[in-house]
LUMTOR-214747 format. One record per residue (C-alpha): residue number from 1; y, x, z. Coordinates in Angstrom, 3 decimals. Each point is the difference from the previous one (the first is absolute). Example, Ala and Ser with C-alpha at 12.3 -4.5 7.8 and 13.67 -1.06 7.14 Angstrom:
2
+-----+----------+----------+----------+
: num :        y :        x :        z :
+-----+----------+----------+----------+
:   1 :   -4.500 :   12.300 :    7.800 :
:   2 :    3.440 :    1.370 :   -0.660 :
+-----+----------+----------+----------+
//
This chain:
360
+-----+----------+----------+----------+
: num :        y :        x :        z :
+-----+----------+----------+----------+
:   1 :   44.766 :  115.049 :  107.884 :
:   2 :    1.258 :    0.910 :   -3.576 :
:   3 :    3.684 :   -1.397 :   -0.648 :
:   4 :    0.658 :   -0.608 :   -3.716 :
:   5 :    3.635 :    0.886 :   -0.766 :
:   6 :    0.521 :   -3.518 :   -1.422 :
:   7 :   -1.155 :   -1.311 :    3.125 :
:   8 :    3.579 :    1.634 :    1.526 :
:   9 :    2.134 :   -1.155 :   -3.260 :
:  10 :   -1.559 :   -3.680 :    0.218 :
:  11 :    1.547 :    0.386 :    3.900 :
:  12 :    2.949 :    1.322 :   -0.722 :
:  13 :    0.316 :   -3.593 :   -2.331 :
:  14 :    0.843 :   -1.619 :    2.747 :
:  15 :    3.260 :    1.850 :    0.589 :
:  16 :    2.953 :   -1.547 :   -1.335 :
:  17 :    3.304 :    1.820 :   -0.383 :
:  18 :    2.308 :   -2.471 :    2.352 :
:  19 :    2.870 :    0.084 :   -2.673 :
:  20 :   -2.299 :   -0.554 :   -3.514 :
:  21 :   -2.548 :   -1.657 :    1.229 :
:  22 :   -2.490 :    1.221 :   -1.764 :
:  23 :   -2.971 :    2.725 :    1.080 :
:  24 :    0.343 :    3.927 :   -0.102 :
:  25 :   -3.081 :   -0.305 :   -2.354 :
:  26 :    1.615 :   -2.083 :   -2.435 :
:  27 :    3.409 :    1.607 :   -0.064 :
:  28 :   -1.671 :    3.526 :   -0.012 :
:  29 :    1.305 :    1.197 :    3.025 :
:  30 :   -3.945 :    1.267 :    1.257 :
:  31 :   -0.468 :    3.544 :   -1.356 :
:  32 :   -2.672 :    2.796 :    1.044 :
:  33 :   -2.282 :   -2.137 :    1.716 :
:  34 :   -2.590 :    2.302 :    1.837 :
:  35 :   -2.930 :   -0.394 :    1.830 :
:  36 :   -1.779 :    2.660 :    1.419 :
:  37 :   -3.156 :    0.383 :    2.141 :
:  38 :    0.153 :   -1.566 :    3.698 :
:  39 :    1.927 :   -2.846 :   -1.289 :
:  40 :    3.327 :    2.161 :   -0.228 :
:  41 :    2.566 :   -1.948 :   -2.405 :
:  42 :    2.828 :    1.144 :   -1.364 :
:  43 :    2.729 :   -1.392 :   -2.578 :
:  44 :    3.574 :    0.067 :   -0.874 :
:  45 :    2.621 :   -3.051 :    0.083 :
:  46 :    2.379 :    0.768 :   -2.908 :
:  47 :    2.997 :   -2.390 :    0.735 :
:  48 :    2.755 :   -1.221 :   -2.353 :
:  49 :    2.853 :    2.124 :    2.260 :
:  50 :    0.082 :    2.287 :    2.353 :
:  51 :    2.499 :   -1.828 :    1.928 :
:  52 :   -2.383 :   -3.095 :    0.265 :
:  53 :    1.046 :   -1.149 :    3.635 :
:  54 :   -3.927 :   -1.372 :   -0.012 :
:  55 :   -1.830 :    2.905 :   -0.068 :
:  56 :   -1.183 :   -0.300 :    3.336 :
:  57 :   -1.785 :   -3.422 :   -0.392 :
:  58 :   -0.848 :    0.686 :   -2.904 :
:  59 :   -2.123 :    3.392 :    1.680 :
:  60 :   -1.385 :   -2.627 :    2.932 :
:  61 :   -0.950 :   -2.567 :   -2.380 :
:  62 :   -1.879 :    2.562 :   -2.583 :
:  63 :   -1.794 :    1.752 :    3.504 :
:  64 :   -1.006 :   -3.214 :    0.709 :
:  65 :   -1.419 :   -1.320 :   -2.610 :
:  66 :   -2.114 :    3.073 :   -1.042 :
:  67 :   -1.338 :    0.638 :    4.310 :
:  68 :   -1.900 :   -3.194 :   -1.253 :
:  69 :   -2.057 :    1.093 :   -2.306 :
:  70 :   -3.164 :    0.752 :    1.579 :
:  71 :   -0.951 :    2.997 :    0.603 :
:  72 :    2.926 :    1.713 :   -0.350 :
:  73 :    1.238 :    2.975 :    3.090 :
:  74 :    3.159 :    0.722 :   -1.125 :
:  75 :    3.225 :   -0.908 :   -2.022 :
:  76 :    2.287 :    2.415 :   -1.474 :
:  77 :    3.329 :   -1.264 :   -1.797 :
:  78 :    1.862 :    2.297 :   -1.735 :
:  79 :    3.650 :   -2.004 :   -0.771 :
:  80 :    2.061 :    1.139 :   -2.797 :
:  81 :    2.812 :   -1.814 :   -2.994 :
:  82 :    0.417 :    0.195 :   -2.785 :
:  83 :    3.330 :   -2.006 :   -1.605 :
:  84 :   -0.874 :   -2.002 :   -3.188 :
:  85 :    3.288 :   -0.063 :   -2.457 :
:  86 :    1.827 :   -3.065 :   -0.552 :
:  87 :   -1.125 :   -1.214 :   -3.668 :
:  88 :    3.547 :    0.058 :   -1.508 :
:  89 :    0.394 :    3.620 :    0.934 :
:  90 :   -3.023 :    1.195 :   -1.322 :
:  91 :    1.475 :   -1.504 :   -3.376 :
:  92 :    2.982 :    2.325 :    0.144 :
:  93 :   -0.013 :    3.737 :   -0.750 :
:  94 :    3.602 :    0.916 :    1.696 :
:  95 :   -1.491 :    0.101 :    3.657 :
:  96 :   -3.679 :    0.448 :   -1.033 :
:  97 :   -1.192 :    1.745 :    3.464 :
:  98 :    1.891 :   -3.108 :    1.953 :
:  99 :   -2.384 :   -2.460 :    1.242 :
: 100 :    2.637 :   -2.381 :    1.379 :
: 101 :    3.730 :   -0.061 :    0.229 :
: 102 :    1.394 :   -2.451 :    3.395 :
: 103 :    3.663 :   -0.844 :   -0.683 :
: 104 :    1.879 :   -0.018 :    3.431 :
: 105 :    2.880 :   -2.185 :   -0.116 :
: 106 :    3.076 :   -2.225 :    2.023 :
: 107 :    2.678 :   -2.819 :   -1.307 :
: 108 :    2.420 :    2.067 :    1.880 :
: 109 :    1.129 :    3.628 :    1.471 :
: 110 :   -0.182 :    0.682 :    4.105 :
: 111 :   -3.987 :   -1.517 :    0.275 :
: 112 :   -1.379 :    3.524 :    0.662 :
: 113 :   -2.256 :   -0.108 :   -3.124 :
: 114 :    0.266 :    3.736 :   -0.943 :
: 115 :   -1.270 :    0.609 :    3.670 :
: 116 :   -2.921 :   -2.551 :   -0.924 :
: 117 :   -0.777 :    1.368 :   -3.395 :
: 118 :   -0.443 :    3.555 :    1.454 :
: 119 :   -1.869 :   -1.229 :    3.373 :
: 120 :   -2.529 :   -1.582 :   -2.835 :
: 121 :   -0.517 :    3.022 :   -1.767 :
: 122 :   -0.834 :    2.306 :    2.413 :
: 123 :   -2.234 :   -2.357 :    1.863 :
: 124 :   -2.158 :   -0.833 :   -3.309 :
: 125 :   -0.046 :    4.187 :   -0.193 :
: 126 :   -1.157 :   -0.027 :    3.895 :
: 127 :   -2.945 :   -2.126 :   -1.384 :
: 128 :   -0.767 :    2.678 :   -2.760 :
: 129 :    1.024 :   -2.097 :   -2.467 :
: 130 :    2.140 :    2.627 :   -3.096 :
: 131 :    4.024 :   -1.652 :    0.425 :
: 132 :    3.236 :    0.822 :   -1.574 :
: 133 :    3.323 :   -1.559 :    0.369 :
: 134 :    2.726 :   -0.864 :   -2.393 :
: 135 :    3.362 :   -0.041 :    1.334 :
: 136 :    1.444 :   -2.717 :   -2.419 :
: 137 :    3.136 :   -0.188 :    1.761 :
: 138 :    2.280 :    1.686 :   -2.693 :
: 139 :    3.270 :   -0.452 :    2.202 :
: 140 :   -1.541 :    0.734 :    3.149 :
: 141 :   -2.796 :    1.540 :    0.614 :
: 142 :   -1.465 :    0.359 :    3.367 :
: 143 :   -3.806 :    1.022 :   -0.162 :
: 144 :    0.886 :    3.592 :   -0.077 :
: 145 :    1.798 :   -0.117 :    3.182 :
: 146 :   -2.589 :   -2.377 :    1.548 :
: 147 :   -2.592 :    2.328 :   -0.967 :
: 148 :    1.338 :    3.248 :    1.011 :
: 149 :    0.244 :    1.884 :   -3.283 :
: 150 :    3.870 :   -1.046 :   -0.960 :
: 151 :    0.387 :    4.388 :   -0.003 :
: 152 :   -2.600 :    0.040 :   -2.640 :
: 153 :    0.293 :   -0.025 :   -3.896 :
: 154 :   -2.863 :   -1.751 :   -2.694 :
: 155 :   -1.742 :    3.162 :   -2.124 :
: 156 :    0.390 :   -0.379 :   -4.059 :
: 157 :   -3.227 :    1.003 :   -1.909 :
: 158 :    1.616 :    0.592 :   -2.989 :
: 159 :   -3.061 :    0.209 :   -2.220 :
: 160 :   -0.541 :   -3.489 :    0.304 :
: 161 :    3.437 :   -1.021 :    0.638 :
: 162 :   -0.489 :   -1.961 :    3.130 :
: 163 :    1.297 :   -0.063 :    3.695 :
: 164 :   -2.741 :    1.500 :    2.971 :
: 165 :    0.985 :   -2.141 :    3.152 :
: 166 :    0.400 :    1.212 :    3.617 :
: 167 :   -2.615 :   -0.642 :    1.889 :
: 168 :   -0.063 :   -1.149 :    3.874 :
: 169 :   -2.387 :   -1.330 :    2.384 :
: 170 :   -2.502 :   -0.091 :   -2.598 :
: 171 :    2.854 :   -2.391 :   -2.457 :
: 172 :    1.029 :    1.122 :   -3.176 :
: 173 :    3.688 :   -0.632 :   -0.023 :
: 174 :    2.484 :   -0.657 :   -2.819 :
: 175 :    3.728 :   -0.672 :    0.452 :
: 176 :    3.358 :    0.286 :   -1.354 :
: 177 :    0.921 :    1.287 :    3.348 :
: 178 :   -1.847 :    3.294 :   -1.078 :
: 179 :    2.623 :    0.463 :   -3.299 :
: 180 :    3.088 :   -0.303 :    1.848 :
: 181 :    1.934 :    0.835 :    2.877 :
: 182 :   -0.381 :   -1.962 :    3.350 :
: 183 :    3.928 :   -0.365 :   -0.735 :
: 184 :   -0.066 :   -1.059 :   -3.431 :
: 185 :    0.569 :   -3.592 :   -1.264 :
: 186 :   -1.829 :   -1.020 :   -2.701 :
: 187 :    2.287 :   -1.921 :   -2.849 :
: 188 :   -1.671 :   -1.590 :   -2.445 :
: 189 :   -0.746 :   -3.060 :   -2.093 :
: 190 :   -3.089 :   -2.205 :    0.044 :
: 191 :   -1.727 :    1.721 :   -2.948 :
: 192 :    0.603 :    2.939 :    1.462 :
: 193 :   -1.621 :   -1.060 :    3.127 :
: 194 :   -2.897 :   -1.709 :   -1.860 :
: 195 :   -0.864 :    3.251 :   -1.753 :
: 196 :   -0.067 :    2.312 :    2.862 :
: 197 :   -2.416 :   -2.324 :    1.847 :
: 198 :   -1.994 :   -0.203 :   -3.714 :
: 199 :    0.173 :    3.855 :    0.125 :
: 200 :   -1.323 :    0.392 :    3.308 :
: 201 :   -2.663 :   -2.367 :   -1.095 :
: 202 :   -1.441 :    1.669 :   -2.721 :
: 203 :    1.169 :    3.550 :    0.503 :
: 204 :   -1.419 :    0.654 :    2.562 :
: 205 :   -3.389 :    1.961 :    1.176 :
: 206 :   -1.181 :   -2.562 :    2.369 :
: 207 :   -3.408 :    0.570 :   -1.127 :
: 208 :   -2.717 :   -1.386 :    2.081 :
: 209 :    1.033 :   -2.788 :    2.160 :
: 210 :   -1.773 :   -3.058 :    1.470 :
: 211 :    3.395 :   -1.278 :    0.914 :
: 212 :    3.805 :    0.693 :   -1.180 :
: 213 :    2.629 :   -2.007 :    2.581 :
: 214 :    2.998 :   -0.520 :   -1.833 :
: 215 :    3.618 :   -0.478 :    2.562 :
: 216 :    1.759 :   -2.272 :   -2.281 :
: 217 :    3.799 :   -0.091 :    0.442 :
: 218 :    1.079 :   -3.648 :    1.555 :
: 219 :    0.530 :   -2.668 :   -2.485 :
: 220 :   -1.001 :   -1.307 :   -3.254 :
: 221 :    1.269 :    2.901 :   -1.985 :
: 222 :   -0.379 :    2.394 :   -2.521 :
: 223 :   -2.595 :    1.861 :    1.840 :
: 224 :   -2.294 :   -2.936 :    0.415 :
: 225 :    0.281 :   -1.651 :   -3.336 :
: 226 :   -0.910 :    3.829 :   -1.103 :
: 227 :   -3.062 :    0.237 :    1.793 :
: 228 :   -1.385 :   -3.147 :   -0.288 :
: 229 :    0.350 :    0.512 :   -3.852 :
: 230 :   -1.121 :    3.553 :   -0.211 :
: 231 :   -3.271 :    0.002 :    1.774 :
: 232 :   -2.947 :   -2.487 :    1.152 :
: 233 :    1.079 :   -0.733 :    3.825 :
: 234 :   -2.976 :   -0.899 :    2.281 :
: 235 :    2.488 :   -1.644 :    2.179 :
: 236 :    3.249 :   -0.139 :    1.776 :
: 237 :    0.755 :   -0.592 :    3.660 :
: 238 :    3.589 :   -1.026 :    1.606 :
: 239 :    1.565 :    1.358 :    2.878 :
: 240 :    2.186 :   -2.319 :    2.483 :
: 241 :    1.012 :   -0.625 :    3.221 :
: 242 :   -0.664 :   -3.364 :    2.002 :
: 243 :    3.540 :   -2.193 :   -0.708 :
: 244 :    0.354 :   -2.508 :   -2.149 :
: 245 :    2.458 :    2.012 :   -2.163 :
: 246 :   -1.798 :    2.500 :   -0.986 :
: 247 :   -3.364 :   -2.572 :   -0.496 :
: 248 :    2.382 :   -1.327 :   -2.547 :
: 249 :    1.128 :    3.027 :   -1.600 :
: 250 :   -3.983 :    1.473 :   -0.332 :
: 251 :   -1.060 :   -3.428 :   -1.819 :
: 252 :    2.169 :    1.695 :   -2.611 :
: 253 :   -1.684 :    3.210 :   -0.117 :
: 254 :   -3.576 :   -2.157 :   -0.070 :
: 255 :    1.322 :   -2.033 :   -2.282 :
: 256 :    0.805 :    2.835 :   -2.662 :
: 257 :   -3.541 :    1.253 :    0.469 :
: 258 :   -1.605 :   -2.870 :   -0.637 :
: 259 :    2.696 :   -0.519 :   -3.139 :
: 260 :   -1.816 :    3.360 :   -1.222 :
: 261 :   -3.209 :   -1.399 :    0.720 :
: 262 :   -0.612 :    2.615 :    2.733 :
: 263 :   -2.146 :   -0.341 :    2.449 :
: 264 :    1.297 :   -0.748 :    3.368 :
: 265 :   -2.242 :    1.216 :    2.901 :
: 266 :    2.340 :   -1.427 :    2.888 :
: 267 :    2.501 :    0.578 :    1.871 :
: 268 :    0.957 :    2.719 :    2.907 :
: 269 :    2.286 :   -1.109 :    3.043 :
: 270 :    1.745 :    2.938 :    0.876 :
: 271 :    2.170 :    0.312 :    3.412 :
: 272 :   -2.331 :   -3.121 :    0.973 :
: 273 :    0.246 :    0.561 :    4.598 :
: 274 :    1.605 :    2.454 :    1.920 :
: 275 :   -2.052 :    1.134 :    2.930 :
: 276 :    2.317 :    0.677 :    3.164 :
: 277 :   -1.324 :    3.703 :    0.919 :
: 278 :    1.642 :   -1.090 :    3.723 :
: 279 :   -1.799 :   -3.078 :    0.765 :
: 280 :   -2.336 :   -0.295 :   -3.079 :
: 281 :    1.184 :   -3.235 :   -0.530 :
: 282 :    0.287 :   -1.533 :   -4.487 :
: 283 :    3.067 :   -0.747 :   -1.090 :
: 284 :    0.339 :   -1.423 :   -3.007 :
: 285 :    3.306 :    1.410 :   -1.627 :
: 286 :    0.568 :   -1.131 :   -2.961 :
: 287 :   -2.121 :   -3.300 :    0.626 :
: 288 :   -3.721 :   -0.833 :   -1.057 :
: 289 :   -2.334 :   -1.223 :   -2.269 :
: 290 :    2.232 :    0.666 :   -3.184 :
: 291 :   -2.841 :    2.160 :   -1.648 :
: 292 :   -2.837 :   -3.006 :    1.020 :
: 293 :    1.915 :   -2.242 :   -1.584 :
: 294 :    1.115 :    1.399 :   -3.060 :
: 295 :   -3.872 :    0.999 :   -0.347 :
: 296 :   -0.979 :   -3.580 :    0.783 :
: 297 :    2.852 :   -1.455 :   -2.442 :
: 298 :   -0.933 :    1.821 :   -3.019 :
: 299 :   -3.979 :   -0.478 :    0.888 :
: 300 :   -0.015 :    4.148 :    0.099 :
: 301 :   -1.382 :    2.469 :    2.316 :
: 302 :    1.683 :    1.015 :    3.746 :
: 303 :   -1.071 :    3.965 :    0.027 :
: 304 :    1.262 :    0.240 :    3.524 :
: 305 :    3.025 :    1.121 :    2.307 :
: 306 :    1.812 :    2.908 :    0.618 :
: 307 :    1.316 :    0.660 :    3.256 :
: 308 :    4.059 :    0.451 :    0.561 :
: 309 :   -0.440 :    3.499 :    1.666 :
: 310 :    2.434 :    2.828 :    0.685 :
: 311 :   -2.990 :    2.392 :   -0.653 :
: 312 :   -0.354 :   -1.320 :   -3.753 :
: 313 :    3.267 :    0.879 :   -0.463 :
: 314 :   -0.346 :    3.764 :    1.610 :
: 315 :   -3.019 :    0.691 :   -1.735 :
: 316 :    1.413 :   -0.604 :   -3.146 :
: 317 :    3.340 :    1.870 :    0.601 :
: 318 :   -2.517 :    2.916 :    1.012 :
: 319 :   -1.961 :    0.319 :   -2.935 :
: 320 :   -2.749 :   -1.425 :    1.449 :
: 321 :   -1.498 :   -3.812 :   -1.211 :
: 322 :   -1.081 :   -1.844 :    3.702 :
: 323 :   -3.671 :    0.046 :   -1.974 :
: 324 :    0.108 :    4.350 :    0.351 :
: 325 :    2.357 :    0.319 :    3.181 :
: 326 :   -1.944 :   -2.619 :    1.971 :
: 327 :   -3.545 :   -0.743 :   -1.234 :
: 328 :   -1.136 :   -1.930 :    3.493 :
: 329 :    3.450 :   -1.634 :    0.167 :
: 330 :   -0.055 :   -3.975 :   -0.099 :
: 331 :    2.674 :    0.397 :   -2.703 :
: 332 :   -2.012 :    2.435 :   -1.962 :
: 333 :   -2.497 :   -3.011 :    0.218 :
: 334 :    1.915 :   -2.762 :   -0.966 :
: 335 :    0.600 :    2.111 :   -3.237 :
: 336 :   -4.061 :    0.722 :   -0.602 :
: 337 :   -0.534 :   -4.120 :    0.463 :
: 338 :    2.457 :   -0.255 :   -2.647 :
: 339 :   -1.809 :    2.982 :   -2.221 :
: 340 :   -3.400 :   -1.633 :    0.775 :
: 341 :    1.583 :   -3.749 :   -1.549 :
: 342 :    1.289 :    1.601 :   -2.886 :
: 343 :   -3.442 :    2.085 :   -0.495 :
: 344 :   -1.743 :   -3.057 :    0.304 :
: 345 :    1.995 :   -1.600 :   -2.780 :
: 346 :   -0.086 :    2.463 :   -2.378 :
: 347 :   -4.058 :   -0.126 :    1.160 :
: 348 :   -0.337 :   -3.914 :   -1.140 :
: 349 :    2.183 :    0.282 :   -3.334 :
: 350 :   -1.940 :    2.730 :   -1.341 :
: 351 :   -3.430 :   -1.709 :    0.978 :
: 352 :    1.464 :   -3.201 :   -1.900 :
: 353 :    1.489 :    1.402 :   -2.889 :
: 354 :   -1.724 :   -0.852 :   -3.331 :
: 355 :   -2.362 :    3.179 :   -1.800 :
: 356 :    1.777 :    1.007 :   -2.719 :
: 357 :   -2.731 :   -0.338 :   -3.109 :
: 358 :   -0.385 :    3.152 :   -1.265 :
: 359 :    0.321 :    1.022 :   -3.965 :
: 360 :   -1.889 :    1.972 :   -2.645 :
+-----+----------+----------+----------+
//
């Protein structure tokens, strides 16, 4: 029996990514469709992000649909990404190899977002996805520690007058924490502040990156109102922890973004349970729920919880992000679910945004 190749594409119609709703065909995610004698097919999926936390269905559903076709022996998927640039960046020529930029932020100091923003880095690198990281926190910045380079030093190519970042764990990394000593206390004014984190914008060689993860400082500062005025964010996500306190204080920080008319992707419940390593048993620390409800109030996403865990803490004292140090770890996990969210709605805003018409 002779199978046409658009007999396997007209299959593969029936497959809907579970987040667009829409077919592979149609959103040209089918490529190299092959069919070869004995009723041997082969194809590859080209998702929107490597970090898709889908793929596997995705895989079934594709298998499935193309073992129907008569006549056909065999199904080989080949599964690969490739990131499509957020529209506003593509605009811009100061970060032109940056497909998107994910603001990390918090209302408030003490939530443990530095630890987040670095845990989502390396986990979108696990995925193969090309990450850097921006330490914005001028005053004090952690992601060198966190990471395990705070010893190292940025390069200077001084042809083109930019900063080479330190790179870890597959992250390019940029911080103030690499121009100064660990001892050092940085005294300066807000325009002083907004330009450094404008410098390390556009001065540096980030060059090809799917995704840049940005550690804001806490607040509504400086830093922020730079950044959000500087470059095209995809999106911003906010750090807290479960009370009601600091619910009220992130509003704030989702309020600002949404002031900038920045995208919002959700928000992050960090220090959410503490599992008992005695008797296994949750406790619930600082309360519950906080992160839900915030999500719920301001009709925005809830990207997941973080555990309260002493090992967090250690791996990031050691140099080591829980994603690296402990990749079958249930906290290493509860980081990836929140990777996956975020990757997911990056995934939908890019398939949404409007084609930019093009000019003579």
């Amino acid at each position: 029996m002779i199978i046409e190749i658009e007999q396997i594409i007209d299959a593969l119609r029936g497959v809907q990514d579970p987040d667009l709703h829409r077919d592979l065909v149609s959103l040209h995610m089918i490529k190299d469709v092959v069919v070869e004698d004995g009723g041997k097919v082969s194809f590859t999926v080209e998702l929107t992000t490597p970090a898709c936390p889908l793929k596997a269905k995705i895989e079934s559903d594709c298998r499935r649909a193309v073992e129907a076709v008569p006549g056909v022996s065999s199904v080989q998927i080949h599964m690969s990404a490739r990131v499509r640039p957020h529209a506003g960046l593509q605009k811009q020529q100061a970060l032109p190899g940056v497909r998107h930029i994910i603001a990390v932020a918090s209302g408030k100091g003490g939530v443990g977002k530095s630890t987040v923003s670095a845990n989502i880095a390396c986990a979108l690198a696990k995925t193969g996805a090309k990450t850097g990281i921006l330490d914005a926190d001028i005053y004090g910045p952690s992601i060198p520690l966190i990471m395990g380079v705070q010893d190292e030093h940025v390069g200077v190519d001084k042809e083109r007058q930019q900063i080479i970042p330190v790179e870890r764990y597959g992250v390019k990394i940029v911080s103030m924490g690499f121009l100064q000593r660990a001892t050092d206390a940085v005294i300066w004014r807000g325009p002083m502040v907004a330009k450094a984190v404008e410098q390390f914008l556009k001065d540096v060689q980030w060059g090809d990156l799917d995704y840049l993860v940005v550690d804001l400082p806490p607040g509504t500062g400086d830093a922020q109102i730079t950044l959000t005025q500087s470059i095209p964010l995809t999106g911003a996500v906010v750090v807290m922890t479960p009370q009601d306190v600091a619910a009220s204080v992130a509003l704030k920080a989702i309020a600002m973004f949404e002031k900038m008319n920045v995208n919002v992707f959700g928000i992050i419940e960090n220090m959410s349970y503490f599992i008992c390593p005695s008797c296994s048993a949750r406790h619930e620390i600082f309360s519950h729920g906080g992160g839900h409800k915030a999500a719920s109030d301001l009709e925005t996403a809830f990207l997941g919880e973080i555990p309260l865990d002493i090992e967090i803490r250690s791996d990031s004292d050691s140099g080591a992000p829980s994603v690296v140090s402990a990749p079958e770890s249930p906290r290493a996990a509860a980081f990836e679910e929140v990777v996956g969210n975020i990757a997911r709605q990056i995934s939908i805003l890019t398939a949404n945004a409007p084609i930019p018409l093009k000019t003579a």
